[in-house]
MMTF fields as JSON, N, C-alpha, C and O atoms, coordinates in Angstrom:
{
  "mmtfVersion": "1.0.0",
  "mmtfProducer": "UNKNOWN",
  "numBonds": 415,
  "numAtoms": 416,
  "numGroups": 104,
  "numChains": 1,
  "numModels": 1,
  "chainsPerModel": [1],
  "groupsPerChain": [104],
  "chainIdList": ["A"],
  "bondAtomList": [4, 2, 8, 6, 12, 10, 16, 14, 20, 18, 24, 22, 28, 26, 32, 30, 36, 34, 40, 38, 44, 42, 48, 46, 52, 50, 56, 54, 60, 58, 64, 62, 68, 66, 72, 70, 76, 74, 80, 78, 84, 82, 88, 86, 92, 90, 96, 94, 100, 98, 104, 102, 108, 106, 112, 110, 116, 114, 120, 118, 124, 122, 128, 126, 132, 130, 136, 134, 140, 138, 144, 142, 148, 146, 152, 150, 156, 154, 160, 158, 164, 162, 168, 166, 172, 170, 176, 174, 180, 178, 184, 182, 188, 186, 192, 190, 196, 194, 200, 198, 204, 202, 208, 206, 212, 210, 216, 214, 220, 218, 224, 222, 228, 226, 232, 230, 236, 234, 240, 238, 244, 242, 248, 246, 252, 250, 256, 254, 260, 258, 264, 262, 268, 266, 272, 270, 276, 274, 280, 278, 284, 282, 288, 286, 292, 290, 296, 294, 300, 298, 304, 302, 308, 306, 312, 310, 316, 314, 320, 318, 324, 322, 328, 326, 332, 330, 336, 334, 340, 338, 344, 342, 348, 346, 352, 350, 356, 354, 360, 358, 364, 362, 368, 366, 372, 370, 376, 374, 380, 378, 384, 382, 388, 386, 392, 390, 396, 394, 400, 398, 404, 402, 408, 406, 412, 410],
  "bondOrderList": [1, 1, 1, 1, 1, 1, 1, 1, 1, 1, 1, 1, 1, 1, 1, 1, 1, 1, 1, 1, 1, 1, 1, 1, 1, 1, 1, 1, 1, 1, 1, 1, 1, 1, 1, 1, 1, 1, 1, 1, 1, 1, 1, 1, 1, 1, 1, 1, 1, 1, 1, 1, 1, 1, 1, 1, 1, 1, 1, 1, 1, 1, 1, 1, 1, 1, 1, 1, 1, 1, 1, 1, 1, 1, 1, 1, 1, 1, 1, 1, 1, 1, 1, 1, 1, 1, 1, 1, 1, 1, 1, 1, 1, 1, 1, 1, 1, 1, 1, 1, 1, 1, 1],
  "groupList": [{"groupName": "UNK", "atomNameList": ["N", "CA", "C", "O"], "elementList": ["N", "C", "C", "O"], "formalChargeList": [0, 0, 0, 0], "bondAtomList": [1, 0, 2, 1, 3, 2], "bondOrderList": [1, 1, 2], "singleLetterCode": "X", "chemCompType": "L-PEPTIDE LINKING"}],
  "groupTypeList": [0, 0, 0, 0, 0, 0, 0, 0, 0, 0, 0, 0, 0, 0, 0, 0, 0, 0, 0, 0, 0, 0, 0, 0, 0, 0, 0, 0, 0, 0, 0, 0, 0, 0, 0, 0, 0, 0, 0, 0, 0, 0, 0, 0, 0, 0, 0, 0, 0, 0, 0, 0, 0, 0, 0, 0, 0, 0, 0, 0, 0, 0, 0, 0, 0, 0, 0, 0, 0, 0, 0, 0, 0, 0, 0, 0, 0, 0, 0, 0, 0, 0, 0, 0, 0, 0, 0, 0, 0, 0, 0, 0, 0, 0, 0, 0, 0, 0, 0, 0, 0, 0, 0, 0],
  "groupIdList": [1, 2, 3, 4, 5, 6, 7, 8, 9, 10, 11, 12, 13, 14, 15, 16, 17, 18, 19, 20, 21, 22, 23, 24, 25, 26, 27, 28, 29, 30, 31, 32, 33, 34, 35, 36, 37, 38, 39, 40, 41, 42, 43, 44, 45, 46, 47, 48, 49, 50, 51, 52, 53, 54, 55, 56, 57, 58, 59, 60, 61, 62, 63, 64, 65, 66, 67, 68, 69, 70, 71, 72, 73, 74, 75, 76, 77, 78, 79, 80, 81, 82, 83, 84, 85, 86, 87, 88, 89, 90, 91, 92, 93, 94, 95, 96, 97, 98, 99, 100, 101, 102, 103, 104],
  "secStructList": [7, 7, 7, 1, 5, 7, 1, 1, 1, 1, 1, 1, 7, 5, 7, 7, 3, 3, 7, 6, 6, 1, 7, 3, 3, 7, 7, 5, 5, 7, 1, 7, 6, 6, 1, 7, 5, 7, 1, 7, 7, 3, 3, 3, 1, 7, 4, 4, 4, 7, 1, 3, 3, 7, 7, 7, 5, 7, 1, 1, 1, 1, 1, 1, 7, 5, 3, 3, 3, 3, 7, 1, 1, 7, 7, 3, 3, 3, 3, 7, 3, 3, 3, 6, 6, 3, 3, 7, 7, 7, 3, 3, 3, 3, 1, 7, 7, 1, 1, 7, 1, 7, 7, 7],
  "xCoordList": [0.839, 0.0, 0.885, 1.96, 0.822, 1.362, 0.179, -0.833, 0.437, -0.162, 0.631, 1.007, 0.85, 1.333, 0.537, 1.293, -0.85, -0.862, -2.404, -2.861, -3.081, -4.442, -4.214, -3.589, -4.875, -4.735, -5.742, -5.341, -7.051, -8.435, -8.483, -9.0, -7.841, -7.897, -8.824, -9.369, -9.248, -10.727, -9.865, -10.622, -8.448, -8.333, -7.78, -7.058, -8.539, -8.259, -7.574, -7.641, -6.604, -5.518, -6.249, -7.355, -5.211, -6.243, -4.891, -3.742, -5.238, -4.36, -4.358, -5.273, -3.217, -2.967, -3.115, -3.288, -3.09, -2.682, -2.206, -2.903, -1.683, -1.332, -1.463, -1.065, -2.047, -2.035, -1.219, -0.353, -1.147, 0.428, 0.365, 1.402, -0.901, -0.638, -0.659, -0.985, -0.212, 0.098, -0.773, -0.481, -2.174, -3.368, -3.14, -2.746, -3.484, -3.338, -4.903, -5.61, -5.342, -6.129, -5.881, -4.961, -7.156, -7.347, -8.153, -9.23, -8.265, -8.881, -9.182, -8.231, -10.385, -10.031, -10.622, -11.723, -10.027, -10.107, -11.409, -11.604, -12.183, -13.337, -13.292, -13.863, -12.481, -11.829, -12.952, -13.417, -13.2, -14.51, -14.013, -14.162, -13.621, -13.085, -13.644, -12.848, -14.647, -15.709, -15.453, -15.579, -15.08, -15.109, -14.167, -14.149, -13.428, -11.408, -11.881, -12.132, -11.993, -11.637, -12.933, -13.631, -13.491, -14.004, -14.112, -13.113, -15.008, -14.64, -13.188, -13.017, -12.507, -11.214, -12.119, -13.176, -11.02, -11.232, -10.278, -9.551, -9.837, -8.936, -8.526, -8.949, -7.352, -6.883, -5.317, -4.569, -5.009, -3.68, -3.666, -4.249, -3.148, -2.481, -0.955, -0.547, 0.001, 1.252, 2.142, 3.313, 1.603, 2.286, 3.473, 4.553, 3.15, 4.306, 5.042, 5.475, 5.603, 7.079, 8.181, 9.411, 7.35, 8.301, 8.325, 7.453, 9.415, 9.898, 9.143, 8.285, 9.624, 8.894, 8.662, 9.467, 6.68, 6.295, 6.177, 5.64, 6.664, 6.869, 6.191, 6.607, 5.278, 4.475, 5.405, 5.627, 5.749, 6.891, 6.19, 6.724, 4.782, 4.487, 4.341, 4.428, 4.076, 3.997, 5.59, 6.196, 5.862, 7.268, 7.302, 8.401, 6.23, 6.247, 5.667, 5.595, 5.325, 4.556, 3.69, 3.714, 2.62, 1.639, 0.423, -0.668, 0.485, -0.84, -1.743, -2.886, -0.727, -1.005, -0.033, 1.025, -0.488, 0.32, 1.159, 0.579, 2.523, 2.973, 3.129, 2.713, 4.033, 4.497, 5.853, 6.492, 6.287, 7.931, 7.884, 7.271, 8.385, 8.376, 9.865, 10.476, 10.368, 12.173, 11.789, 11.344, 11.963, 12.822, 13.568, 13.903, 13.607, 14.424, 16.083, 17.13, 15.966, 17.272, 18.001, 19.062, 17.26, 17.631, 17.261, 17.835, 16.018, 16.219, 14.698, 13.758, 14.819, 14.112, 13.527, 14.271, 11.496, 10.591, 9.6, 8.663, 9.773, 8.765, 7.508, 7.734, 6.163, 4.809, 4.165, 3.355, 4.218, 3.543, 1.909, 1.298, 1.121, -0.196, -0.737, -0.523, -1.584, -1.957, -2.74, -2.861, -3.971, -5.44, -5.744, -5.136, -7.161, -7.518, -7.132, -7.47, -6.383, -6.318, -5.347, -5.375, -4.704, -3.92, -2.712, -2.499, -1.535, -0.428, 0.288, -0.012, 1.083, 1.761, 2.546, 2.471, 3.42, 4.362, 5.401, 5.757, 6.039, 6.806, 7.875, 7.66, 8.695, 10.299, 11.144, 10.656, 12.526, 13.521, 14.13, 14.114, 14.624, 15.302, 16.496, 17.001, 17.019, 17.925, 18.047, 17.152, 19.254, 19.985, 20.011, 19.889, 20.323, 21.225, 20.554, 21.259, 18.983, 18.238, 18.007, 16.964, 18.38, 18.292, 18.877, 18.342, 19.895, 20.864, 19.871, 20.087, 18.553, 17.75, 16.833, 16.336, 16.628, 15.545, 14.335, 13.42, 14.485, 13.112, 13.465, 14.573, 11.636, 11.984, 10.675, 9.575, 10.759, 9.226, 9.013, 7.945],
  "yCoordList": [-1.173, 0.0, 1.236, 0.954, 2.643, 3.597, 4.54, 4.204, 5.69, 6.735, 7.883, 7.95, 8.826, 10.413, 11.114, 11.616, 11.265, 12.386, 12.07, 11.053, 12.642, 13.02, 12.055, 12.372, 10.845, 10.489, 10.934, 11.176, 11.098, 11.37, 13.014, 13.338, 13.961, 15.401, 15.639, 16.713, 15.161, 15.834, 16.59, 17.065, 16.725, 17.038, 16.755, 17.383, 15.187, 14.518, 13.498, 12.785, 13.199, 12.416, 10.983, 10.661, 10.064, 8.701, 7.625, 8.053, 6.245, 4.773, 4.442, 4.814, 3.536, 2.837, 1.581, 1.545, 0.345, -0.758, -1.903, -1.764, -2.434, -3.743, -5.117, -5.435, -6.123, -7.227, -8.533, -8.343, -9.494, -10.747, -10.598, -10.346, -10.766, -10.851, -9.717, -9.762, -8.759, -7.47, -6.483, -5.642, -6.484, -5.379, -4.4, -4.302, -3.446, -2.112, -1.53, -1.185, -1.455, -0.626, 0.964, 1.372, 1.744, 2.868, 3.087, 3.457, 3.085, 3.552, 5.119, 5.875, 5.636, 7.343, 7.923, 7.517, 8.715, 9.399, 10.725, 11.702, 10.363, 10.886, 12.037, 12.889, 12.375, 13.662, 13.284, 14.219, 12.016, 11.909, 11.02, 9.823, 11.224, 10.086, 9.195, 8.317, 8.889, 7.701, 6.682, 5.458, 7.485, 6.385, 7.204, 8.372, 6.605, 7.518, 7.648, 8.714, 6.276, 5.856, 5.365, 4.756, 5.544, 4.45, 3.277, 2.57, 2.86, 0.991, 1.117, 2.244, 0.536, 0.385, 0.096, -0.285, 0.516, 0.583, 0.369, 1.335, -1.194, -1.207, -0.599, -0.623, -0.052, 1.128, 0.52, 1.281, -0.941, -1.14, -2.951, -3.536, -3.433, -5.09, -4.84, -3.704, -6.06, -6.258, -5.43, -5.149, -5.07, -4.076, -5.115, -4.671, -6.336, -7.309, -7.54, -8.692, -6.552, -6.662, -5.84, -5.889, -5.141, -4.194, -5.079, -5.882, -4.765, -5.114, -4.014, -4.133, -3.169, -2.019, -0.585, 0.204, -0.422, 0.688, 2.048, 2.083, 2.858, 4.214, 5.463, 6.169, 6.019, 7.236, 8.532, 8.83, 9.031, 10.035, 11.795, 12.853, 11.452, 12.645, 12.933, 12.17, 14.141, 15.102, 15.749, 16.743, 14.792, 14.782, 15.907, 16.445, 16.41, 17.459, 18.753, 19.555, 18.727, 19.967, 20.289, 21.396, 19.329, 19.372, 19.262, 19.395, 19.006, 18.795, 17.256, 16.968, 16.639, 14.873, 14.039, 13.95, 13.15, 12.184, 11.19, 10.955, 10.766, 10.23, 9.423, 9.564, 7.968, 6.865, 6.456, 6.794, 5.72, 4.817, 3.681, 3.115, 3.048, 1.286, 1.34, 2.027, 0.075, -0.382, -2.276, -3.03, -2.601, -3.735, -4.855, -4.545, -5.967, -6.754, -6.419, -6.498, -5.884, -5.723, -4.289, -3.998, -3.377, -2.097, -0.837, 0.249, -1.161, -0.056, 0.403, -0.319, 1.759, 2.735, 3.485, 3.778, 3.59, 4.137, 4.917, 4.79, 5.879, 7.081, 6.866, 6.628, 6.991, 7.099, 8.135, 7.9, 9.299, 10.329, 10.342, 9.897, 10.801, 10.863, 11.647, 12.859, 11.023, 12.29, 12.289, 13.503, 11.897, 12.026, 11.141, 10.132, 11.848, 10.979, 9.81, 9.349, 8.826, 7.574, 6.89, 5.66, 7.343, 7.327, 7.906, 9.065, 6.857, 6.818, 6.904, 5.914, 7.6, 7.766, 6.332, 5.413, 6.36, 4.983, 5.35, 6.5, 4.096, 4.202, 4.961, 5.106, 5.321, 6.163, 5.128, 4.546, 4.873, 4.445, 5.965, 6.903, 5.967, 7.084, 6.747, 7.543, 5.464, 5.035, 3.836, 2.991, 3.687, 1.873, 2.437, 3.595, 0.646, 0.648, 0.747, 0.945, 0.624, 0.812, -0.332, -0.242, -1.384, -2.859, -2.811, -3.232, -2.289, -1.867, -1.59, -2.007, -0.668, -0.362, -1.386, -1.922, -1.646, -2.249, -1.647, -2.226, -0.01, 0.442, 1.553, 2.051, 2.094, 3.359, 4.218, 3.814, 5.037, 5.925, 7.565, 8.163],
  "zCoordList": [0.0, 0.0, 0.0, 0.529, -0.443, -0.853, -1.19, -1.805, -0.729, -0.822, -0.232, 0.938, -1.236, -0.754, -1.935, -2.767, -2.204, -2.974, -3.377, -2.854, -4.046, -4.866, -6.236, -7.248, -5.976, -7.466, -8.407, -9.545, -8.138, -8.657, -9.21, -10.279, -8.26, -9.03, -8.049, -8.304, -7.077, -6.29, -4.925, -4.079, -4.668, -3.84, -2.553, -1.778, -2.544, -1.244, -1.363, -2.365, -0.103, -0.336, -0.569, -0.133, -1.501, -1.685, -1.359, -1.247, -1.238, -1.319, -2.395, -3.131, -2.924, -3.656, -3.137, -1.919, -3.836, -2.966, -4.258, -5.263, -4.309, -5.029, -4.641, -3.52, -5.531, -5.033, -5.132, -5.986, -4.739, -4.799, -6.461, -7.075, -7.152, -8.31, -9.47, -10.656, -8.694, -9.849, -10.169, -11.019, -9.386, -9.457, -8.756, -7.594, -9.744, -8.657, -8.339, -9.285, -7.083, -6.865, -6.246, -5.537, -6.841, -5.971, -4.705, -5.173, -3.612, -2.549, -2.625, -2.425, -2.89, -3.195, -1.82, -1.449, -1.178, -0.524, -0.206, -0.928, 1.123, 1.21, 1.506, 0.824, 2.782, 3.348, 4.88, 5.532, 5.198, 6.257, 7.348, 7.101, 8.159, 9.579, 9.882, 10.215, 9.965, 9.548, 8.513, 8.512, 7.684, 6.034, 6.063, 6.451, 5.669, 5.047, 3.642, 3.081, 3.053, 1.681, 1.146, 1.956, -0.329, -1.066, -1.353, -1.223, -1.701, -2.383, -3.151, -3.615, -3.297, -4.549, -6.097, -6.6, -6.287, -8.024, -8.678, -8.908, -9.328, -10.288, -11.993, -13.149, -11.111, -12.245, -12.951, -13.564, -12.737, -13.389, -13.274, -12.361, -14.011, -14.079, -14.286, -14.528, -14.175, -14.6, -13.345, -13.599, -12.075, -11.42, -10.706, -10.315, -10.622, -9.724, -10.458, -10.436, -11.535, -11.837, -10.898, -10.909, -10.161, -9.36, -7.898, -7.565, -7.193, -5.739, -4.86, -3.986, -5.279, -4.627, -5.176, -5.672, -4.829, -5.265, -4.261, -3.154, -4.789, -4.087, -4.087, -5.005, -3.383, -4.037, -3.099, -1.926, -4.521, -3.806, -3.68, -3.349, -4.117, -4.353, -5.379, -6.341, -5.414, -7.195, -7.525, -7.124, -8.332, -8.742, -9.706, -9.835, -10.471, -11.546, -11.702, -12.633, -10.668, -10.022, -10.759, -11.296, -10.991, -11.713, -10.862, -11.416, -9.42, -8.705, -8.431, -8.074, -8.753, -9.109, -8.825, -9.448, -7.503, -6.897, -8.346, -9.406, -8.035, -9.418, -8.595, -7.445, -9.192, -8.917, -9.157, -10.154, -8.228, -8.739, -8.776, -7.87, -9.625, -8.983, -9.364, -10.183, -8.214, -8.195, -8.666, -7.8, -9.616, -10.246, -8.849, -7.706, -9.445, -7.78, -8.544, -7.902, -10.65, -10.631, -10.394, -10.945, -9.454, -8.948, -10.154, -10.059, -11.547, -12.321, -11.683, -11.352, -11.646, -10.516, -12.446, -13.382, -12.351, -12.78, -12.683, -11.894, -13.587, -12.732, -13.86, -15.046, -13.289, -13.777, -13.411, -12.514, -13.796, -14.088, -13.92, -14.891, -12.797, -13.191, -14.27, -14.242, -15.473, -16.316, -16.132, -16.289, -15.782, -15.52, -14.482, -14.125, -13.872, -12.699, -12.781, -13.871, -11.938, -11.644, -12.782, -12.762, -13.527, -14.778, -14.887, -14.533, -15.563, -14.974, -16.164, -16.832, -16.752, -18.166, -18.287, -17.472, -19.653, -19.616, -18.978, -18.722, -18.641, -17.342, -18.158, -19.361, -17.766, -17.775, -16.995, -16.027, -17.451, -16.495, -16.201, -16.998, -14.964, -14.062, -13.32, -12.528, -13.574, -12.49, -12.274, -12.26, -12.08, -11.83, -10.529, -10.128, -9.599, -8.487, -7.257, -6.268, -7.066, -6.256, -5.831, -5.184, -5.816, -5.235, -3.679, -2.653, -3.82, -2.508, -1.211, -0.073, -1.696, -0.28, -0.347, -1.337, 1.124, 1.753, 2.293, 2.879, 1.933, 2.414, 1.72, 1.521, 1.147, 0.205, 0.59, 0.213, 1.109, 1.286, 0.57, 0.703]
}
């Protein structure tokens, strides 16, 4: 699970979550202490190619939580949100990220 940012555009912070077999859901964010989050909503397949996924924030100062995923062979990818719940093609950004055991 990972969340730092607005994936939807509404504002409010939302979850990500992934499953053993590579689904990504959205949890979107209510802004309500009662109910945090929504039902999930799958917004991705093929995600268990990565070791580990990273929400680093809005990497582009565009107003939209982006994404990283790290490889088990250390090459580090950035996914760009372009639209609600929607994630550009990946970018490589970097070797050598195998080395950490924890990335937030």
């Amino acid at each position: 699970m990972v969340g730092s940012g607005d994936y939807t555009g509404d504002g409010r912070k939302d979850l990500l979550a992934r499953t053993t077999n590579g689904d990504l859901y959205l949890y979107a964010g209510t802004g309500k202490a009662t109910a945090p989050f929504k039902s999930r909503v799958k917004i991705g397949t093929g995600w268990n190619i990565y070791k580990r996924l990273v929400a680093p924030g809005d990497l582009n100062s565009d107003g939209k939580g982006d994404l990283l995923g790290v490889t088990a062979t250390g090459e580090l990818y950035r996914y760009l949100n372009t639209s609600p719940s929607k994630f550009s093609t990946r970018m490589k950004i970097g070797t050598g990220f195998q080395i950490y055991n924890a990335m937030t």
